[in-house]
Phi, psi and omega in degrees: 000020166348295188286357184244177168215151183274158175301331154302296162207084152258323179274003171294302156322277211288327179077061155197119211316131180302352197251337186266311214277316145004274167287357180270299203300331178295312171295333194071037156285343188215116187267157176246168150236182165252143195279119178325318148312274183296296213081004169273164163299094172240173177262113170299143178319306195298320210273331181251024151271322201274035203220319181281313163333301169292320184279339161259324187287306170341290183278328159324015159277170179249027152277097210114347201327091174279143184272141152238041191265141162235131180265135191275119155337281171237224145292103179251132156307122159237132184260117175248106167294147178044050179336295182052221231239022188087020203280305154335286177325291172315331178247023160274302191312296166321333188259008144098048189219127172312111163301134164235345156188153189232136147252137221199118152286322180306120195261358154276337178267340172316294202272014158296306201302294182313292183325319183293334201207092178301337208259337169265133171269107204280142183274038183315107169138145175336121194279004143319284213292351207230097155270126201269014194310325197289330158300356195321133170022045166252322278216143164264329212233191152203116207227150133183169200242083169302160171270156198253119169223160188302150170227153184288125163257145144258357202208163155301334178243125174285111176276192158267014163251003165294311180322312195321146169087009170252178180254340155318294205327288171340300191298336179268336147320265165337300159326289193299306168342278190278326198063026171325188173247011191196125136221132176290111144223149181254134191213181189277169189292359176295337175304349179263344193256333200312173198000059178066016151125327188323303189284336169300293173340313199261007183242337190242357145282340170293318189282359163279310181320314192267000158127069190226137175237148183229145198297143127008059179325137180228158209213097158284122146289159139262013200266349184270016184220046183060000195251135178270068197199128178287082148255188192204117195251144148301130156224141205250113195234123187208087215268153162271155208278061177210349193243122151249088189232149167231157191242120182281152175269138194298170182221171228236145201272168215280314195291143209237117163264138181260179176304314186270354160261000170261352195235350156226185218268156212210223183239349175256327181223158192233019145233170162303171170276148179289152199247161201200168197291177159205194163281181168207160168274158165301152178282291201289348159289315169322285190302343159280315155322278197338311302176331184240126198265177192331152156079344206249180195188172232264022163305335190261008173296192165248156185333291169328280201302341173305320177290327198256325203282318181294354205041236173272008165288353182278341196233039177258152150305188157068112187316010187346081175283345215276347201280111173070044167280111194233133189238162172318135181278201346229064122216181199280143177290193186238158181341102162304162201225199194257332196243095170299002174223047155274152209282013182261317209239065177324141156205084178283155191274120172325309143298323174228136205270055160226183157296209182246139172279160198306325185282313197276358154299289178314326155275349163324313194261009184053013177295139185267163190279318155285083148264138160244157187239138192253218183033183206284171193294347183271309177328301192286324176326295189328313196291292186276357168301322193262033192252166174287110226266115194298310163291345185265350184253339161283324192282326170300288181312335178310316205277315182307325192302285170310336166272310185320304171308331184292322199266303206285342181272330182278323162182126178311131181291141166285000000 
């Protein structure tokens, strides 16, 4: 069934929910058919590349285009937790708002941190071992992308010692700790479903429990943020209760940057990418890649060979679009990952059958190009899989820049 994709995935492909693609088919904007065989409702293939194409050059104009740039009153401070190679950081920092001190366990995203930037002071080492009192109400912001962990109830209400032994816990420590007037963290959208919804909960009652009232959670693509890449952060917005002001989420902009605007020179950058080390495929996956053209995925195989590269994941549910993927210059890539050549999550070079190379991650991620990453070729991939895409982290800061004045034109908080 090569030539058709099932409704899973025509709505993975496209990065839209099966109940929209649904309501597409009714509207006639995306006709579904019937698969000659099965008699089920599929998407011919040919109609949702070129639909996905069309479907990007549209919104992709610059008409109407909108700004969420804020000029910062005054200086405002951020204390950033689980730091990791700076993405975030780089994009407060664009959005005119001071690092003052960062903490990273991690001793290659440490010393990434130093060489770019000598003047901030980075905190290497657990953030358990480390009291942050000495910020006590010096601090504007408290920022960090905790890892999603399970918490013990003890009670009908999750305190913060329900917590202990998480790194949430940490992040919340630190918050009560400086007291600030805003603190952010960020995580994967997976975070809504964890445990039935129990651990997003138990994160946003501990931050009421230490004086935090928390915005309305929210799930930013990024592609709606200047970044040419589908991913997607959670964000945990958490104002202290003395302060009354709201705080808006930036809002997303009409242009859809694609794989040729992170990689050549553009409307995101004003040269090509510089060229750098990668990775490479095994001779026998490279022979499979060789076989799947732009836009494609390992659907496009022949039949046989489709049976052997999945093995038993071939008679699984669910479109495993990401497998044996090779993406578009006119579309946006699909999540970068920690590894570029693991077998779930293929992000073949459009052109040449290999992975995207260390630079070329790195515009993926809007990282400006002397940014440098420090370790080994596996080290740095990590360092920009898991980072915060630097426009999506400027467009954030925009929105903080903008609660701060606000708070800071009615009376310094105390």
């Amino acid at each position: 069934m090569k030539n058709y994709l099932t409704l899973s995935e025509a709505a993975e492909l496209i990065g839209k929910s099966k109940e929209t693609l649904r309501r597409w088919d009714k509207e006639g904007i995306l006709n579904a058919v019937r698969e000659p065989v099965s008699n089920y409702r599929v998407y011919r293939k040919t109609e949702v590349q070129t639909f996905l194409g069309g479907f990007f050059d549209d919104i992709s104009d610059d008409k109407n285009e909108i700004s969420n740039y804020v000029e910062p009153l005054r200086q405002f401070s951020v204390l950033e937790l689980f730091a990791g190679a700076g993405g975030l950081a780089i994009g407060l920092e664009k959005a005119g708002l001071k690092c003052i001190a960062l903490n990273e366990i991690d001793k290659y995203a440490c010393e990434t941190l130093r060489i770019n930037r000598p003047k901030w002071n980075v905190l290497e080492g657990d953030v358990r071992d480390f009291d942050f009192a000495e910020y006590n109400d010096k601090v504007d912001i408290v920022t960090g992308g905790f890892p999603c962990q399970a918490f013990s109830y003890a009670g009908r209400k999750l305190g913060l010692k329900d917590a202990r032994g998480t790194l949430f816990y940490e992040f919340a420590r630190v918050v009560k700790e400086v007291n600030p007037p805003i603190c952010i963290g960020e995580n994967v959208r997976g975070l809504l479903s964890h445990d039935k919804g129990k651990t997003l909960q138990g994160m946003i009652s501990i931050l009421d429990e230490i004086g935090y009232k928390v915005v309305p959670v929210k799930v930013l693509k990024a592609i709606n943020f200047r970044v040419p890449q589908k991913r997607e952060r959670l964000i945990l917005v958490g104002i202290r209760k003395d302060i009354d002001v709201k705080f808006e989420y930036p809002k997303p902009h009409r242009k859809i940057h694609n794989l040729k605007d992170a990689l050549k020179k553009g409307s995101l950058y004003d040269s090509d990418v510089p060229d750098s080390k990668g990775a490479n495929y095994p001779d026998y996956k490279k022979k499979i890649l060789d076989m799947i053209p732009p836009k494609g995925y390992w659907r496009d195989l022949p039949l046989d060979i489709q049976k052997e590269y999945m093995g038993g994941s071939f008679y699984l549910g669910g479109g495993k679009t990401g497998m044996a993927r090779r993406i578009g210059w006119d579309e946006p890539s699909l999540t970068l990952t920690c590894s570029p050549a693991q077998k779930q999550t293929e992000r073949c070079h459009p052109d040449e059958t290999r992975p995207f190379t260390v630079r070329e991650y790195a515009r993926i991620q809007t990282f400006p190009d002397d940014w440098e990453f420090t370790g080994s070729i596996a080290q740095q991939y990590k360092q920009i899989g898991n980072a915060v895409p630097i426009n999506l982290g400027q467009e954030l800061g925009f929105s903080v820049v903008d609660f701060l004045n606000a708070v800071y034109s009615l009376s310094k908080p105390k």
